[in-house]
C-alpha positions in Angstrom: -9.6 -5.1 -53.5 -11.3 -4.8 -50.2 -9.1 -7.0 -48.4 -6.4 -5.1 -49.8 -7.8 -2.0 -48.4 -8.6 -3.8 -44.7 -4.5 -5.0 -44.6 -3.7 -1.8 -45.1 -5.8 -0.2 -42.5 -4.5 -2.7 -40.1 -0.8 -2.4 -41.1 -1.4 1.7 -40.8 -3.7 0.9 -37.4 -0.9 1.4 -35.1 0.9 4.6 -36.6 -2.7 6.1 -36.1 -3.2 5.5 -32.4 0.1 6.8 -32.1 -0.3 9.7 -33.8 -3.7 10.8 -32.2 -2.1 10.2 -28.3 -3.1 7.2 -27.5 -0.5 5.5 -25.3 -2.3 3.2 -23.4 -2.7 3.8 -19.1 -1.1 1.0 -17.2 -3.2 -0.3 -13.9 -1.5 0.6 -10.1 -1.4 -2.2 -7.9 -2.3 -1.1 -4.0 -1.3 -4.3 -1.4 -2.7 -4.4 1.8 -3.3 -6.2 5.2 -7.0 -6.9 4.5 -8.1 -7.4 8.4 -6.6 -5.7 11.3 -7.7 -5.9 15.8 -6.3 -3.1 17.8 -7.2 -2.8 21.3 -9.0 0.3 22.7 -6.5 3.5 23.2 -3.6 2.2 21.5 -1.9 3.2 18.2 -2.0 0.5 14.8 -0.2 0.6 11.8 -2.6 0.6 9.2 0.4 -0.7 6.4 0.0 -0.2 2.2 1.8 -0.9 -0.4 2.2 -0.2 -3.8 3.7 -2.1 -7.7 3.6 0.9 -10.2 4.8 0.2 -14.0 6.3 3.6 -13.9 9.1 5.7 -12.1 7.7 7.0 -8.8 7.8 10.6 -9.2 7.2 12.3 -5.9 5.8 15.7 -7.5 3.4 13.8 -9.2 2.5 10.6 -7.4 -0.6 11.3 -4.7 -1.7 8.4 -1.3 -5.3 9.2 -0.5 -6.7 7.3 2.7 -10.5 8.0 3.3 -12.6 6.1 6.5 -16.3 4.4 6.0 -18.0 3.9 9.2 -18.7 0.4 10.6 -22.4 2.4 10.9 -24.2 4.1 8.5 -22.5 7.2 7.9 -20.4 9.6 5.7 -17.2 8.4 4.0 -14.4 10.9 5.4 -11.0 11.8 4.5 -8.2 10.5 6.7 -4.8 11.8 5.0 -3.3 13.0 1.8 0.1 12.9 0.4 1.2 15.4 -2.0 5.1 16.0 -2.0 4.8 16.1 1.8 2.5 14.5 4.3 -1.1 16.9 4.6 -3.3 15.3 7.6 -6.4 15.7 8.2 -7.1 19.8 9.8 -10.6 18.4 11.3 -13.0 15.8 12.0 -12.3 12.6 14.5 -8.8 12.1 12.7 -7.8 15.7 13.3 -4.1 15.1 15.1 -4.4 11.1 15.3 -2.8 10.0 11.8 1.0 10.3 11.3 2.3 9.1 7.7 4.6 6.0 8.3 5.7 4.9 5.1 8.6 6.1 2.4 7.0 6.9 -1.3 10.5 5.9 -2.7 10.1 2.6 -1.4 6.5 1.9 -2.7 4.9 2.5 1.4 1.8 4.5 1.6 1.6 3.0 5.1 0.1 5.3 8.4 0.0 5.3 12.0 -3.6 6.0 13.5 -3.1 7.1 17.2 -5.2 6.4 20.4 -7.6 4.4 18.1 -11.2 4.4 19.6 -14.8 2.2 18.8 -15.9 5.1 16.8 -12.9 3.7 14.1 -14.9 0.5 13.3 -14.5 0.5 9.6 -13.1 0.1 6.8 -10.1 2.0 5.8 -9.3 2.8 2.2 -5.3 3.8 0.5 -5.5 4.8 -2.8 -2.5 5.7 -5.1 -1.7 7.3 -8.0 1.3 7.5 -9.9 0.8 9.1 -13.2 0.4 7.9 -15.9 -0.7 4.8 -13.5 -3.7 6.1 -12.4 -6.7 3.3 -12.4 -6.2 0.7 -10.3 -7.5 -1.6 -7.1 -8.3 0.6 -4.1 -6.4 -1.2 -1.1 -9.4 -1.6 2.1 -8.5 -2.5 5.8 -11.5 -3.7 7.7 -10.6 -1.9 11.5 -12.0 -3.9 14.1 -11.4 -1.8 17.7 -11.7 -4.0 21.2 -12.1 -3.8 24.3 -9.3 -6.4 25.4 -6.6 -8.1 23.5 -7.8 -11.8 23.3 -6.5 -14.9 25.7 -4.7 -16.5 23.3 -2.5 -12.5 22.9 -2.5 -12.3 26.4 -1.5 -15.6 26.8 1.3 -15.0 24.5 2.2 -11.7 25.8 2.6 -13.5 29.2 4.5 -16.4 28.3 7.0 -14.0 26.3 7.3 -12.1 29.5 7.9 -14.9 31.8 10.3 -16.0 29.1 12.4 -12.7 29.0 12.4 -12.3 33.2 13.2 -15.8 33.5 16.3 -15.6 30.6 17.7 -12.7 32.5 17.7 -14.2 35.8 19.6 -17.3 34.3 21.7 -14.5 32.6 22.9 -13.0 36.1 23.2 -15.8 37.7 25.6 -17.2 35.3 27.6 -14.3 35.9 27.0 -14.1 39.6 28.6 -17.8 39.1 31.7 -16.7 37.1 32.7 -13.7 38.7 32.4 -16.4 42.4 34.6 -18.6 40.4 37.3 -15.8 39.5 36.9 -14.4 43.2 37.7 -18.4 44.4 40.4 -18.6 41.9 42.3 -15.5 43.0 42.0 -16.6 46.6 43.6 -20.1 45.9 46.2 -18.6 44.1 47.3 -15.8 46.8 47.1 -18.9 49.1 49.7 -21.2 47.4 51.8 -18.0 47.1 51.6 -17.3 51.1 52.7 -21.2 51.4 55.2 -21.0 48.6 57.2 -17.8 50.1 56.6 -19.1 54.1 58.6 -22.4 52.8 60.9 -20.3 51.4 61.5 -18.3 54.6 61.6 -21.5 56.8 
């Protein structure tokens, strides 16, 4: 008789939970970069991503990116997305953080302008999208310096040299050709000249 009882509780188990509202909250994956160098005074993309089980809804989905100091010091709110773009009205990110990324293609990414040594931190993106609202918070460790390293400079350089050096071979290839078409034309208007002075003779 009891076991009776317990199959039918577990057999009427799952119109119960439905019943009562339980559903069940799927998790929100957030992606990021992890570790990210920008030089002093320049801008960096700080990029995020996001895998949600359900539809994106823009009137409902919300990108929160908050700032912890490298230093001891409070966390602070960097941007917020809420149907449109609302960044920050004060504090050291007050006009330096333009939204980047397109909701409809899962990118909560931003651009931090001017980036300076008082950004060493860590970065956080957090998305929502109900009813996927617990998930991973996404973190980007900022590290600001003073110089991009040899081995980026040494890169930078060698692309440089790379790109003057292919456009010089570029013009004088053509400096080349159009000689050529120049010599051409002149050899031909000479056999003409000889062509019509036998003629005449």
């Amino acid at each position: 008789m009891f076991v009776k009882r317990v199959l039918h509780f577990l057999l009427f188990l799952p119109v119960l939970l439905f019943t009562s509202g339980w559903h069940g909250v799927a998790a929100m994956r957030v992606y990021t970069s992890g570790r990210v160098q920008v030089v002093n005074g320049t801008d960096v993309r700080l990029k995020c991503t996001f895998q949600s089980s359900h539809p994106i809804r823009r009137s409902t989905l919300t990108i929160s990116w908050s700032f912890r100091p490298l230093r001891p010091g409070n966390e602070e709110t960097v941007f917020y997305f809420h149907e449109k773009p609302f960044p920050p009205s004060e504090g050291r990110f007050k006009t330096k953080v333009v939204f980047v990324g397109d909701v409809s293609s899962s990118d909560a990414s931003i651009l931090v302008r001017d980036v300076t040594f008082s950004y060493n931190g860590t970065f956080s993106c957090q998305v929502k999208n109900p009813p996927d609202v617990h998930g991973n918070v996404g973190e980007i460790q900022l590290r600001v310096v003073a110089s991009a390293p040899f081995s980026e400079i040494v890169i930078l350089a060698v692309a440089i040299g790379g790109a003057v050096l292919l456009a010089i071979v570029v013009l004088a290839i053509g400096v080349f050709v159009r000689r050529c078409r120049k010599m051409k034309r002149m050899e031909q208007e000479r056999l003409r000249r000889e062509r019509k002075d036998l003629v005449v003779w």
